[in-house]
Residue frames as qw, qx, qy, qz and C-alpha x, y, z in Angstrom:
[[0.140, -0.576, -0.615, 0.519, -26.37, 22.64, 17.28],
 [0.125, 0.462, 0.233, 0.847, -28.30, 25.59, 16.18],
 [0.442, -0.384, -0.531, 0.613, -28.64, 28.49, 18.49],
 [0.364, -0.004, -0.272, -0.891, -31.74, 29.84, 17.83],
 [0.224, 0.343, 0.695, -0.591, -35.35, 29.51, 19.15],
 [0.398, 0.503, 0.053, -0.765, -36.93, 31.14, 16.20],
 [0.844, 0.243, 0.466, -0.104, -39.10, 29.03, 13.94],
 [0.721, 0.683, -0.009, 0.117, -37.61, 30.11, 10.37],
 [0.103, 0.709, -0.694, -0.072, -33.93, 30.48, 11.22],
 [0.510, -0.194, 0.816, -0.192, -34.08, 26.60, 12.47],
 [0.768, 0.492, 0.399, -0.095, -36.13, 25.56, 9.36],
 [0.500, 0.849, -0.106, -0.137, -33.87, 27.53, 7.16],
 [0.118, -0.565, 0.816, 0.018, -30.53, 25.84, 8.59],
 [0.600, -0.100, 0.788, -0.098, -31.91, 22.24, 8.84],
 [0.746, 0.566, 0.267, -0.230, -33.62, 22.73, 4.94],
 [0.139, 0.734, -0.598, -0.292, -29.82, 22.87, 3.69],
 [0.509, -0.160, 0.844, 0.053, -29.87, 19.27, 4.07],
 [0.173, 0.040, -0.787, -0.591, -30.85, 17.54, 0.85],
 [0.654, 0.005, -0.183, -0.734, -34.81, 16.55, 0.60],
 [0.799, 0.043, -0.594, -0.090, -34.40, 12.92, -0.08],
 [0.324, 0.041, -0.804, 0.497, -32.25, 12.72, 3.20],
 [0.347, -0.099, 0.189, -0.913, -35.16, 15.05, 5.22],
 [0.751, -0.168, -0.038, -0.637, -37.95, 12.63, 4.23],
 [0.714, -0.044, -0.691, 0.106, -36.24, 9.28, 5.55],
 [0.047, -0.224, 0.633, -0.740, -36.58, 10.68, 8.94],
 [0.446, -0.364, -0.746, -0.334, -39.21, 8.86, 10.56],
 [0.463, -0.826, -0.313, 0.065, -38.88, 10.39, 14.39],
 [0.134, 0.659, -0.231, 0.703, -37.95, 13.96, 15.67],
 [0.478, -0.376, -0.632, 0.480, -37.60, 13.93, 19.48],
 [0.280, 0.472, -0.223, 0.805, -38.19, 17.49, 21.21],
 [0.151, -0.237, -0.636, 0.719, -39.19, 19.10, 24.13],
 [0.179, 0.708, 0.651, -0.207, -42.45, 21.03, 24.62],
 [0.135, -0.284, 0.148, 0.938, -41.47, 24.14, 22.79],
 [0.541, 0.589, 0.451, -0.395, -44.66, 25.00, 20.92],
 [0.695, 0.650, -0.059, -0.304, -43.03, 25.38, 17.71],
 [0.564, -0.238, 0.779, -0.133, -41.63, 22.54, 17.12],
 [0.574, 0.344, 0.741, -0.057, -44.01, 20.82, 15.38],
 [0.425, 0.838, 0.082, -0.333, -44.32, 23.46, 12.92],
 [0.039, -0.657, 0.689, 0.304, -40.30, 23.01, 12.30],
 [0.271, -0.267, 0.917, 0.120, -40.61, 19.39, 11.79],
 [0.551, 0.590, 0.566, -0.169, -43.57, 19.28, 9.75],
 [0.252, 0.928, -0.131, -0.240, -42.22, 22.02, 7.48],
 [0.017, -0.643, 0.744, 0.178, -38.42, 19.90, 7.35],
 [0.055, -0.250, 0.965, 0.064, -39.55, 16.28, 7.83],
 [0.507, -0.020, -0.559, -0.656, -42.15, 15.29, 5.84],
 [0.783, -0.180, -0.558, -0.208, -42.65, 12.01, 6.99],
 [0.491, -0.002, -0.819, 0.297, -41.63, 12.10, 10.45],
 [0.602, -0.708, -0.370, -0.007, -43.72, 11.38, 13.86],
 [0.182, -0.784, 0.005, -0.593, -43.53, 14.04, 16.48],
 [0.765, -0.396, -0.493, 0.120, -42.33, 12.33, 19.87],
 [0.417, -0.775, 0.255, -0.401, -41.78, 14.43, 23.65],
 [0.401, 0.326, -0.684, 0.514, -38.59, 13.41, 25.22],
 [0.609, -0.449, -0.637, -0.145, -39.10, 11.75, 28.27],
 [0.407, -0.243, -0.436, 0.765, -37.31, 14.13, 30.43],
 [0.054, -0.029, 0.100, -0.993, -39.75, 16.57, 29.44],
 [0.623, -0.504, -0.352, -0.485, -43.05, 14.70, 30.13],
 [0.661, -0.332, -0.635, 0.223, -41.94, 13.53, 33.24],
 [0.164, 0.043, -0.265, 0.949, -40.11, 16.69, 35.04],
 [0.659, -0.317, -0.020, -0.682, -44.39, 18.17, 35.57],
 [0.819, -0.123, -0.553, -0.087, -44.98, 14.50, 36.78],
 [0.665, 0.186, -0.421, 0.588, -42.10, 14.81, 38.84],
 [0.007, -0.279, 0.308, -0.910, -42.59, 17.97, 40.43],
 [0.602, -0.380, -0.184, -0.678, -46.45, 17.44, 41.21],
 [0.853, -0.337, -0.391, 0.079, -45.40, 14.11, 43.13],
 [0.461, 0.293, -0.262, 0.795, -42.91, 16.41, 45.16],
 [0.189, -0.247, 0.165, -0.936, -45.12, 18.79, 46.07],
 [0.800, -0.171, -0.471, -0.331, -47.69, 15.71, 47.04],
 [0.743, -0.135, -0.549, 0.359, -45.27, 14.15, 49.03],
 [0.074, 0.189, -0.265, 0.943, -44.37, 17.70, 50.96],
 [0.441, -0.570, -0.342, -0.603, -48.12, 18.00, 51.85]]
């Protein structure tokens, strides 16, 4: 776990890993944090971007809440 929010400590721990292992990643999961993508573009070459589904749904979730409350 790394316990830290900021884009270049999180790149600078995960870039310990060897290269070769870095670019067989093929999907990163994360939540909406906006930088993200920057991390996992910058570490894992080759892998697709993909939003956990507890964070596309939870908006979803709430809006049909506050729907149903009406």
């Amino acid at each position: 776990m790394i316990d830290s929010h900021k884009q270049d400590d999180i790149i600078e721990i995960l870039k310990q890993q060897p290269i070769e292992i870095r670019e067989k990643v093929e999907e990163v999961s994360v939540d909406m944090w906006g930088g993200f993508p920057k991390v996992v573009k910058e570490v894992f070459p080759n892998a697709k971007i993909v939003i956990d589904r507890f964070h596309v749904m939870q908006p979803k979730n709430q809006v049909e809440q506050v729907r149903e409350n009406w």
